[in-house]
C-alpha atoms as an extended CHARMM CRD file, in Angstrom:
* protein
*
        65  EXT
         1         1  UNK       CA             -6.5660000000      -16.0700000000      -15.4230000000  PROA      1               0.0000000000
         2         2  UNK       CA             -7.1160000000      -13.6110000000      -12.4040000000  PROA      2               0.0000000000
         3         3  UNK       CA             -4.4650000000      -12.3430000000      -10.0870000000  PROA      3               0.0000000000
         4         4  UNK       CA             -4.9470000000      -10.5140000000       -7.4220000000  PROA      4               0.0000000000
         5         5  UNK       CA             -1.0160000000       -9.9650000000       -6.6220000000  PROA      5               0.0000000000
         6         6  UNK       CA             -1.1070000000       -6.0910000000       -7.0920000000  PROA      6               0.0000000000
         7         7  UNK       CA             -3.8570000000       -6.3140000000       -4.3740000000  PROA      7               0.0000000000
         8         8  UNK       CA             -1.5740000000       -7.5530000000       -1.6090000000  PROA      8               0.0000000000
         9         9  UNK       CA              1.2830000000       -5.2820000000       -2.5470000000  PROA      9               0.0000000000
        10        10  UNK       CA             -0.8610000000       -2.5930000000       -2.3140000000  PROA      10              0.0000000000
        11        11  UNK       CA             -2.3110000000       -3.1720000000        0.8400000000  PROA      11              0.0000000000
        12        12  UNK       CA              0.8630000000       -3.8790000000        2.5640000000  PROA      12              0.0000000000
        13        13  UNK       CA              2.1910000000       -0.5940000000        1.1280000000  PROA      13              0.0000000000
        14        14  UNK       CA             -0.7690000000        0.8710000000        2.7350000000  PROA      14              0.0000000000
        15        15  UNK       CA             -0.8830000000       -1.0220000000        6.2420000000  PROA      15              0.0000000000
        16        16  UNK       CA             -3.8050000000       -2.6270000000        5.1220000000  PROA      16              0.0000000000
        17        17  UNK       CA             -5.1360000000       -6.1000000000        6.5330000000  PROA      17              0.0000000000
        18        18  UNK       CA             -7.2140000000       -8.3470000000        5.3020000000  PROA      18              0.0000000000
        19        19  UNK       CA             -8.4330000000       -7.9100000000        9.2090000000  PROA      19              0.0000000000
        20        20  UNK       CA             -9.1600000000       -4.5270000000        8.2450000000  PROA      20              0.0000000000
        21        21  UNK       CA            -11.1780000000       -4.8230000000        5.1970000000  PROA      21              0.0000000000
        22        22  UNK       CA            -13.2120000000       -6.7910000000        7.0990000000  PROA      22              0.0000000000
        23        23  UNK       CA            -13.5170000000       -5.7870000000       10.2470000000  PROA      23              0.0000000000
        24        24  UNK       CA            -13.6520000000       -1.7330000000        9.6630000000  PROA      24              0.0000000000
        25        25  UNK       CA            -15.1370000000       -1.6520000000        5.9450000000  PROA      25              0.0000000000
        26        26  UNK       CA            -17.7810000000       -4.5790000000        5.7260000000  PROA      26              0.0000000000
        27        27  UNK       CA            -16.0690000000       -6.7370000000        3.2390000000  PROA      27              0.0000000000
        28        28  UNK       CA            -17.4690000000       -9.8870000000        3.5410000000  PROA      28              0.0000000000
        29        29  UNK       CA            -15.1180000000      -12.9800000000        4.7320000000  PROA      29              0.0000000000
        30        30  UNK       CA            -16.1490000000      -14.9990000000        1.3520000000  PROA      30              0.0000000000
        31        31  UNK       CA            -14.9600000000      -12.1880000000       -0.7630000000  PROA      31              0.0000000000
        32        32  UNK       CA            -11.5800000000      -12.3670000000        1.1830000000  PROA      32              0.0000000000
        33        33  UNK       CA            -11.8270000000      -16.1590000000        0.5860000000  PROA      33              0.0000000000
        34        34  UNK       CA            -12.0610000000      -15.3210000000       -3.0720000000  PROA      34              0.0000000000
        35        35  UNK       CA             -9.6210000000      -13.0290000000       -3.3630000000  PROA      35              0.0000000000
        36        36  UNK       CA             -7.0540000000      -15.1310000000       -1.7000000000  PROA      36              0.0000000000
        37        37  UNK       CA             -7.8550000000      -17.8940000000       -4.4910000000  PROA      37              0.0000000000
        38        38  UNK       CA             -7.5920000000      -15.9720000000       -7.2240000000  PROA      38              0.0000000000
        39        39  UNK       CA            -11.4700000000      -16.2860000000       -7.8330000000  PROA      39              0.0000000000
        40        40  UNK       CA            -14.0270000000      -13.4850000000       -9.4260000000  PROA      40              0.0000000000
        41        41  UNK       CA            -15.0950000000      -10.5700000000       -7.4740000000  PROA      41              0.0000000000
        42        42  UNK       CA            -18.1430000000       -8.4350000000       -8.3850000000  PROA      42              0.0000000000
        43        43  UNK       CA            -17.7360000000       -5.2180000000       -9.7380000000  PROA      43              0.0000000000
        44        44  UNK       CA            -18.8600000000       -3.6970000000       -6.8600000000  PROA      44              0.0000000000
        45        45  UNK       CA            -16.0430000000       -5.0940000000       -4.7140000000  PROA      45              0.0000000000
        46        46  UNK       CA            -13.4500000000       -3.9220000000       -7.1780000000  PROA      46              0.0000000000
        47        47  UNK       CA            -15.0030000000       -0.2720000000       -7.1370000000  PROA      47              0.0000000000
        48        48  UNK       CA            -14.9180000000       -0.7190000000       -3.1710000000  PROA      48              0.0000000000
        49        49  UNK       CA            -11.5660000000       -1.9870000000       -2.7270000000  PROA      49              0.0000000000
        50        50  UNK       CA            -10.3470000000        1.0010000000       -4.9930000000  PROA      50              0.0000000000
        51        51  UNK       CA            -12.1560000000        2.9660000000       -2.8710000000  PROA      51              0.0000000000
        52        52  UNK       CA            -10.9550000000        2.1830000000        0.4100000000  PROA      52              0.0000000000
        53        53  UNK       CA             -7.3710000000        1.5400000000       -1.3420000000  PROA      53              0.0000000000
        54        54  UNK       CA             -7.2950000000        5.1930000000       -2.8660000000  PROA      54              0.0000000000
        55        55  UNK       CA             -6.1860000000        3.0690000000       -5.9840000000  PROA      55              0.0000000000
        56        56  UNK       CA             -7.2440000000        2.4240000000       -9.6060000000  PROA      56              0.0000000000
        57        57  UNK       CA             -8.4010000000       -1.0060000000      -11.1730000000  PROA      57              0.0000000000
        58        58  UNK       CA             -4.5570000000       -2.2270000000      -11.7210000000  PROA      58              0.0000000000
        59        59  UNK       CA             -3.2500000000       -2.0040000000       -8.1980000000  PROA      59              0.0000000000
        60        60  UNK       CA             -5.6760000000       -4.6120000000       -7.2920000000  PROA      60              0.0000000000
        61        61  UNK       CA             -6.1300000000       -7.1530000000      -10.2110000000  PROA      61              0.0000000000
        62        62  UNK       CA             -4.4460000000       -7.8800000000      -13.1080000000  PROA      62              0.0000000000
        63        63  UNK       CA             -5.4750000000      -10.5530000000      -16.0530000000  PROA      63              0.0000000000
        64        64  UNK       CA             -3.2950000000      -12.8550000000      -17.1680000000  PROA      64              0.0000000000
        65        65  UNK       CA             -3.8220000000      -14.5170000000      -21.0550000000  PROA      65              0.0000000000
């Protein structure tokens, strides 16, 4: 299962909105939709949150067995 709980912690740490990510970087309402339900991003996304985040792989998503 996917969890995107290190996401939201790491945003807030950051001041980050989901606002934001849209609004300022491009990221496209759906993939905010998908995030919030714990649904697959591309790889793309993840590379491009960890961009704007200045953060690795594992402060956004973490798998769960």
């Amino acid at each position: 299962m996917i969890s995107y709980a290190p996401l939201w912690d790491t945003m807030e740490s950051q001041g980050i909105t989901t606002y934001t990510l849209i609004n300022k970087y491009g990221i496209n309402p759906r993939t905010i939709h998908n995030l919030k339900h714990n649904q697959s991003i591309t790889m793309h996304t993840l590379e491009q949150l960890c961009e704007i985040l200045n953060c690795q792989a594992e402060s956004v998503v973490f798998f769960e067995r």
